[in-house]
C-alpha angles and dihedrals in degrees: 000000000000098000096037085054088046086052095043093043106031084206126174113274084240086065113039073048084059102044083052110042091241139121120252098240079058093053093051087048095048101047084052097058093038109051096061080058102046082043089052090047092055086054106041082049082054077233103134112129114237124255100212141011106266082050088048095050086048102050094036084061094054099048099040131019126215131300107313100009091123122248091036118126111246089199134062113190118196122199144146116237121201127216104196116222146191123290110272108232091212115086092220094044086050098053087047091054099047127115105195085185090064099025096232143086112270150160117220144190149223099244121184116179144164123229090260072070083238110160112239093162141024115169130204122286119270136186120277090246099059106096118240092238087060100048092051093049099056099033097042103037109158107035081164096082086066096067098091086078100051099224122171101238114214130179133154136251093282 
């Protein structure tokens, strides 16, 4: 619980210190200690989402088979989700992290799951400013591949 609250919060080392009773020098050490393992567990689950999309229909046909098949999801849903971040002291770097929709400086991220809320997919970080169209076409070309399974596709206005 307590690095899977660190990675969901993302939270300051002083807080997640204070939720636990601990010190901070005993929350470094312990994230420390704590994320190899998490990281082992999510591959030992063969649970890693996929980088790319030849990675995505791979691993997609090894964890569902096709319409019908039972246990497979029947909805995709695609989004972008935003970290916020620190203020970047340089001008450029700040115009670059800046997310003028949610009025903040962020990094963000390609995200592709089912409605058991299962990660198939998780891109690579981009910049605050990059519109989500444009981070899901170049890193998810080809959605068609994906037919044979006869999933319903949702995404939001973005």
């Amino acid at each position: 619980m307590f690095v899977l609250m660190w990675f969901k919060t993302n939270s300051i080392q002083q807080q997640l210190a204070a939720e636990f009773g601990l010190r901070q020098s005993h929350v470094s050490h312990w994230l420390k200690a704590l994320r190899p393992i998490l990281q082992q567990a999510i591959e030992d689950l063969h649970c890693p989402p996929a980088q790319d999309m030849d990675e995505l229909i791979r691993l997609f046909r090894q964890r569902s088979g096709p319409s019908g098949s039972g246990g497979s999801p029947d909805t995709l849903n695609i989004d972008a989700t935003e970290r916020p971040i620190g203020r970047n002291l340089d001008n450029a770097a700040q115009c670059d992290d800046y997310s003028g929709k949610h009025h903040g400086h962020h990094l963000k991220n390609t995200v592709l799951c089912d409605e058991y809320q299962f990660i198939h997919f998780a891109g690579q970080t981009w910049n605050g400013s990059v519109h989500d169209s444009t981070m899901a076409v170049e890193e998810l070309p080809g959605m068609e591949a994906l037919k044979p399974y006869g999933l319903w596709f949702g995404k939001d206005k973005g």
